[in-house]
Structures are given as C-alpha cells and as structure tokens.
N, C-alpha and C positions, 0 to 999 in steps of 0.2 A: 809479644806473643810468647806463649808459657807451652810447655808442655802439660799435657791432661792427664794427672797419675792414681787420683781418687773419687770417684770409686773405679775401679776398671772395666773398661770396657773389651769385648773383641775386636778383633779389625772388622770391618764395614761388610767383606761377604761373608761373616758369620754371625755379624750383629743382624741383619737384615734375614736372613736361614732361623733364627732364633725369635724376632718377629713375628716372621711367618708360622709359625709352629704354635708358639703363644696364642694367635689370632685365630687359627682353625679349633686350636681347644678352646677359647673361649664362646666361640661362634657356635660348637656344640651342646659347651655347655649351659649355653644360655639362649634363647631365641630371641629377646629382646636385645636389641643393638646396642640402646641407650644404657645400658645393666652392664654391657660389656666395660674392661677395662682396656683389653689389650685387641689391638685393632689393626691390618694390614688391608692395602688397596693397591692393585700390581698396576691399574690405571688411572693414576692419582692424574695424571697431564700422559699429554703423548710423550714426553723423555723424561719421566719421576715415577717413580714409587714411593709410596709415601705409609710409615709406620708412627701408630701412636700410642699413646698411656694415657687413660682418664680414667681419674678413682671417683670420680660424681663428686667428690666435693668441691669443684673450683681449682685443679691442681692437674695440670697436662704438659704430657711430653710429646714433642712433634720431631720426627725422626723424617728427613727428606733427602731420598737416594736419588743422585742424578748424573750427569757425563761427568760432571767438574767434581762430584767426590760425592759427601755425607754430610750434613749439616744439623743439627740436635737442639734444640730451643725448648728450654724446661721453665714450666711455672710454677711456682709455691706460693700459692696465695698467704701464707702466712710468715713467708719469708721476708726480714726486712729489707732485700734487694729490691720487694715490689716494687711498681712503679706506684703503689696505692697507699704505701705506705712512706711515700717523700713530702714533705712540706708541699712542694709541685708537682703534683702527677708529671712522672714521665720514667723513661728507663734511665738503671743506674747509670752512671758516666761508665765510659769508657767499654762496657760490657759488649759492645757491638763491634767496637773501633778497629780492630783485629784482622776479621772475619772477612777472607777475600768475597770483593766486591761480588763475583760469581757465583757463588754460594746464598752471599746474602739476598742476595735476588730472592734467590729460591725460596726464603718466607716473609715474601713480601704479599701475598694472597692474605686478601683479607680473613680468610679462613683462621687464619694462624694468628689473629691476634696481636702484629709485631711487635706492640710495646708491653705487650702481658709478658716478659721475658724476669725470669731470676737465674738463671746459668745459660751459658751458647756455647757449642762444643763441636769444633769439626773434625774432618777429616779429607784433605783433597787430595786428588790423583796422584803419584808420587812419594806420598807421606808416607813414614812408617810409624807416626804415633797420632793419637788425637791432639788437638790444640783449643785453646783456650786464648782469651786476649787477655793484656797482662792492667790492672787494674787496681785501685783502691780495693781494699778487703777487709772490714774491723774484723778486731779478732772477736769469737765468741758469735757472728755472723753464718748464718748456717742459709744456703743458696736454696739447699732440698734438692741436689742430684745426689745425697745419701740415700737417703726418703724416695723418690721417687723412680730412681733406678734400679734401684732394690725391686722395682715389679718385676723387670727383667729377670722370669727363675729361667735359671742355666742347667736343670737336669729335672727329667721325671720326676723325682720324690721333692724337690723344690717344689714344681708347678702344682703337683698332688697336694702337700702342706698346703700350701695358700690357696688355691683350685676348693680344698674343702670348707676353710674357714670362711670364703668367699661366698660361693654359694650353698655353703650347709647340705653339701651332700657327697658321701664315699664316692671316691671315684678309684678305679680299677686301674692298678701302677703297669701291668703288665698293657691294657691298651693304652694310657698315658705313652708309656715308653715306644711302643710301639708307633706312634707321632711322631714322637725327637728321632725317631730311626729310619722315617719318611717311607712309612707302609701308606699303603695305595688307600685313598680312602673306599672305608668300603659304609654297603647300608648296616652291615655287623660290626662294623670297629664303631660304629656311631652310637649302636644301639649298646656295646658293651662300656662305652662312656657316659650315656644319657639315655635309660629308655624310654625318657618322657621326650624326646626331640623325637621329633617326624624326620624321618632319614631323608626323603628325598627334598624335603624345603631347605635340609641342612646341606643336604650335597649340591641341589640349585645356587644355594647363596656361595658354598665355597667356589666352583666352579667361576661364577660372577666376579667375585675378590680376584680369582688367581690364584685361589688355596690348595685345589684337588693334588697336588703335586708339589711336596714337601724335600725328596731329595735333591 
C-alpha cells in the first residue's frame, strides 16, 4: 500500500462538500442528466452517498462515501491499465489487491462496472492520507486520474472556465461563487445561473439528490 500524492485530493468531507456543489451546478446548468458530467446522490444505499464524473466519452469516476471511509474507482478508456486493452480482458494485476475488503465491497454493485477500473484510491476511517495499492507501473503509463480528476474545479472561476467551455454559455461568477459559499438555493440564484432552466423542476430535482443544502 502507497500513499496517494498525485494529483491531490481533499480529505473525504471536503472532497464530498465539493461534489456536491459541482452536481447542483451542473444540475442547473443543464436539464438533461445524461449531458451532465458531475453528479451527486445523498441516497445512493441507506449507508452511501455516492459522487461521480462522466465526460460521455466512456471515461468515469465513481466516488463512494460510506461508514468504513471513501473509496474512488476511475476509468480511462484509453488508458493502457484498461482491462480492454490486455491481451485478456480483465483488471490490472494487483490494482485492487490493497483496498480493505470493506471498502471494496462498496463497488461491488453492478452499477460500477468492477472490472472497468484504471486507478482505485481510498480513504478509510482513521487515515490521514489517501492510499493506493502498491503495484506494477511502466513508466510513460498514464492511469488518467490527471485527466479525469482534473474535473474536480476547486473554485468559482475554475468551475466558470470549464462550466463555459462546457456548455457554451456565460455563466455569472458572482452566483457561481455564491454555490461554493452554500447560499440557500433560491428560484433567483437559478435563474441568475441558467435562465433557460425552469426553477422549480430544478429546485424539485435538487431537493430529490440532497442538493437544496450546500453548507
């Protein structure tokens, strides 16, 4: 077992605050689900919340909060960790082998694809760093938690830059920020982010997630 030092992450209740935050803006931004990248579910199971990343090209990160810690399962379809790109389908050696049993559990749901894995990165109760299991690596071998965690923007004018290039349209840094500052959603903070979103199907669906309440 390794400690996890690139790219950096928060600790697990600020990685999970930052989620959520992400997932309410994209929820605004966009009414289509499938369009969305960044996604939170405060009732993923009765003991998980569960956060993810999907760029629509085949490329996901599964982020699952639970009693025994944090558990992070990222895919790069173009990564040669795939399990898609081995002589025999299946996941890299040793990339699992790590990762307390308790945890692993936790993306054992077929949902999650288990063996679509190119990085696995935890966090359990106790811990004061992220971990990683310790593993074959060639050099010049790229996993794509660069790439992929890179969605994670960690400030207002981060989520704004990508937020614009994303969906090709200005978004307003002061109500952005006003999000990361966990203001109350209102049917005005929505419509000063989106005012092609319908405030109240957007404030029904945050309410549903678990979003209305970002502090």
């Amino acid at each position: 077992m390794i400690i996890w030092e690139e790219p950096k992450l928060p600790a697990p209740e600020q990685l999970e605050k930052q989620m959520r935050i992400l997932a309410a803006l994209d929820l605004i931004m966009c009414e289509e689900d499938w369009l969305r990248v960044h996604r939170y579910d405060s009732a993923w199971s009765d003991d998980e919340t569960m956060g993810s990343l999907n760029n629509g090209s085949g490329d996901v990160v599964f982020v699952v909060f639970a009693a025994e810690g944090v558990i992070i399962k990222g895919f790069d379809h173009e990564s040669p960790y795939s399990p898609h790109a081995q002589e025999e389908y299946g996941t890299w050696p040793g990339i699992y082998d790590e990762v307390p049993k308790a945890l692993l559990h936790r993306i054992q749901d077929v949902a999650f694809t288990h063996e679509d894995v190119t990085f696995c990165i935890w966090w359990e109760n106790g811990d004061s760093a992220w971990h990683s299991s310790e593993y074959e690596r060639p050099d010049g071998w790229e996993n794509g938690a660069d790439f992929l965690l890179g969605y994670l923007c960690d400030s207002p004018e981060s989520y704004q830059e990508w937020a614009q290039g994303y969906f090709e349209e200005q978004l307003d840094l002061a109500a952005v920020r006003a999000v990361f500052e966990g203001a109350e959603m209102t049917e005005e903070l929505i419509a000063s982010l989106n005012p092609e979103r319908d405030p109240e199907k957007a404030l029904e669906e945050l309410g549903t997630l678990g979003l209305l309440e970002l502090s």
